[in-house]
C-alpha positions in Angstrom: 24.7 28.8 28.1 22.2 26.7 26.5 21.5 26.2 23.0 18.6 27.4 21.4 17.2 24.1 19.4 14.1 26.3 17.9 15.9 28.4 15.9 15.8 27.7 12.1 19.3 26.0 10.8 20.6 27.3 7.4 19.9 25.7 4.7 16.5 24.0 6.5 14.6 25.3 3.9 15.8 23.0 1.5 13.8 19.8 2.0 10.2 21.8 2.1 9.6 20.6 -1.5 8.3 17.5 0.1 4.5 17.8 0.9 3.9 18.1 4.5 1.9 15.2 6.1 -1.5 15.9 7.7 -3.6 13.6 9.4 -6.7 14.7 11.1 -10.3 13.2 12.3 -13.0 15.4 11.2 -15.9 13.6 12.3 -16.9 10.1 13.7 -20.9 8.8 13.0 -23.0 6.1 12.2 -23.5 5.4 9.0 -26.0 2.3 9.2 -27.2 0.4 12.1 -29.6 -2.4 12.3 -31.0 -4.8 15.2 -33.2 -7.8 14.8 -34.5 -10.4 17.3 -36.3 -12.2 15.3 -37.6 -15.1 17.8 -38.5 -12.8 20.8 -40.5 -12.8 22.8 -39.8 -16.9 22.9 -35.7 -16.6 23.1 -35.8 -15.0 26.0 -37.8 -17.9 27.7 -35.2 -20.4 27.4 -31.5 -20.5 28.9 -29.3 -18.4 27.4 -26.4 -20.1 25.8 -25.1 -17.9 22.6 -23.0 -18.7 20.0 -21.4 -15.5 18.4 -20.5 -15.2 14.8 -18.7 -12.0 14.1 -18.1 -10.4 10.9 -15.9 -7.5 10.2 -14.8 -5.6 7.5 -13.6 -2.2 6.7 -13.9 0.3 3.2 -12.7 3.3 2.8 -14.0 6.2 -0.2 -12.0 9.4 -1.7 -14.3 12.0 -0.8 -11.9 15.1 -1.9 -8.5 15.4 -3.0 -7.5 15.0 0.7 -10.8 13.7 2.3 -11.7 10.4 2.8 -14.5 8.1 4.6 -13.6 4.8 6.2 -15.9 3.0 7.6 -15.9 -0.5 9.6 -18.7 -2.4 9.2 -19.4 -4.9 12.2 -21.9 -7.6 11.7 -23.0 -9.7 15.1 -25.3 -13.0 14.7 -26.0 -14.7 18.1 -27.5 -17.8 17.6 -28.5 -20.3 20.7 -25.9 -22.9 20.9 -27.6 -25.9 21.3 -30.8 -25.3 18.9 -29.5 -22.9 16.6 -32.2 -20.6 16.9 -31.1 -16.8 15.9 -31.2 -14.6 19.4 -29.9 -11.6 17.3 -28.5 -9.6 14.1 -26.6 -6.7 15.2 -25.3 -4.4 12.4 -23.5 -1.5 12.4 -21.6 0.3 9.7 -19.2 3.2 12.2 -17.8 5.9 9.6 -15.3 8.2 10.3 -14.0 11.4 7.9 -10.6 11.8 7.7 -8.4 14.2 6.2 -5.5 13.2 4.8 -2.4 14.9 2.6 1.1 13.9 2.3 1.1 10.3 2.1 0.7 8.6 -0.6 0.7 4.7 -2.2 1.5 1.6 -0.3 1.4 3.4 3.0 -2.1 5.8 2.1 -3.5 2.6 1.8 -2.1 0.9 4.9 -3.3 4.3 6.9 -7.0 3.6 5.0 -6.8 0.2 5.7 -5.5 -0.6 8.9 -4.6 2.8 10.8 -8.4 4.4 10.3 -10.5 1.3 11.1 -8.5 1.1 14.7 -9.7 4.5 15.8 -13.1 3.7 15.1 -13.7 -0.1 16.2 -13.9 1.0 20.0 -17.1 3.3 18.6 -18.1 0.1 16.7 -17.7 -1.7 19.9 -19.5 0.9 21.8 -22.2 0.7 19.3 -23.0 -2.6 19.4 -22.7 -2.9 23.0 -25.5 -0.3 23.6 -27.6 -2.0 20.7 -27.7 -5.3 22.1 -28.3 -4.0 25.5 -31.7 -2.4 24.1 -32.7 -5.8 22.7 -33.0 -6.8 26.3 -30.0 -9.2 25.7 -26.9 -9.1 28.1 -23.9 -6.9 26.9 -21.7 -8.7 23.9 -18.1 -7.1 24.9 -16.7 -7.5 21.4 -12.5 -8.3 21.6 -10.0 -5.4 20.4 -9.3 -6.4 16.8 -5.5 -6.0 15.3 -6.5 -4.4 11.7 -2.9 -4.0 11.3 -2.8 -7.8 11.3 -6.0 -8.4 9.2 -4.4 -6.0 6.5 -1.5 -7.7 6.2 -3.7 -11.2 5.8 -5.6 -9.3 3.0 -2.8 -7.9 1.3 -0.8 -11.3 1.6 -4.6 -13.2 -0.1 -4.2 -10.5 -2.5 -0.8 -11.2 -3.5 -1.4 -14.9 -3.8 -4.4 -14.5 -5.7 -2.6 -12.3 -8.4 0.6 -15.1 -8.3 -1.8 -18.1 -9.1 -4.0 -15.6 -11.7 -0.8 -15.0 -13.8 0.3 -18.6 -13.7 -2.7 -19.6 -15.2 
């Protein structure tokens, strides 16, 4: 006969005094956008050879006790490589609501910071994308970005900045 693994065990009861965790998306949007072209009609008479500065960064807000807004800001200048002229600004601040409960601290903040922002880059992504495309420029596939990775950098800055502030 086989066992029945649903079935509460004695004694399971015990370790509910920890609070449950709960992770949910409640809603994805733009926040901000922006687009400029601020040498057209002229750029788009000349070969076009872009150079793509990127800009990313990510903030995240306490809403309600277990509510919280994060939101990636991506920031897209395309300049022509060989003149410097700008082609294009492309800004766009994706925000998502999350909701949030039973984690706490370090790893809260890793989860704002790092977990939150790579859910809503590919909307980001998306985003831009479609704006540029509208410009009348061809598409600018922005990369996947590791936010995990760019956490850790910013935590590890962070942590050097507050070692050379005390030895000072």
């Amino acid at each position: 006969m086989a066992e029945d693994n649903n079935t509460p065990q004695a004694g399971a009861g015990a370790s509910d005094d920890k609070p449950q965790l709960k992770f949910s998306l409640q809603r994805i949007y733009v926040k901000d956008i922006s687009f400029e072209a601020p040498n057209s009609p002229s750029v788009f008479k000349q070969a076009f050879k872009p150079k793509v500065n990127l800009d990313l960064n990510t903030t995240s807000t306490k809403i309600a006790d277990d509510q919280y807004e994060v939101v990636v800001k991506v920031t897209a200048q395309v300049n022509d490589s060989e003149t410097g002229t700008t082609s294009f600004l492309a800004e766009v601040e994706q925000a998502g609501l999350f909701r949030i409960s039973g984690i706490e601290g370090a790893q809260l903040e890793q989860t704002l910071g790092a977990f939150c922002p790579n859910l809503l880059f590919p909307y980001a992504r998306e985003c831009v994308d479609n704006l540029v495309n509208r410009g009348g420029f061809p598409p600018l596939m922005l990369a996947p970005v590791n936010f995990e990775a760019m956490y850790a950098q910013r935590k590890q800055r962070e942590a050097q900045q507050q070692a050379e502030a005390s030895t000072h």
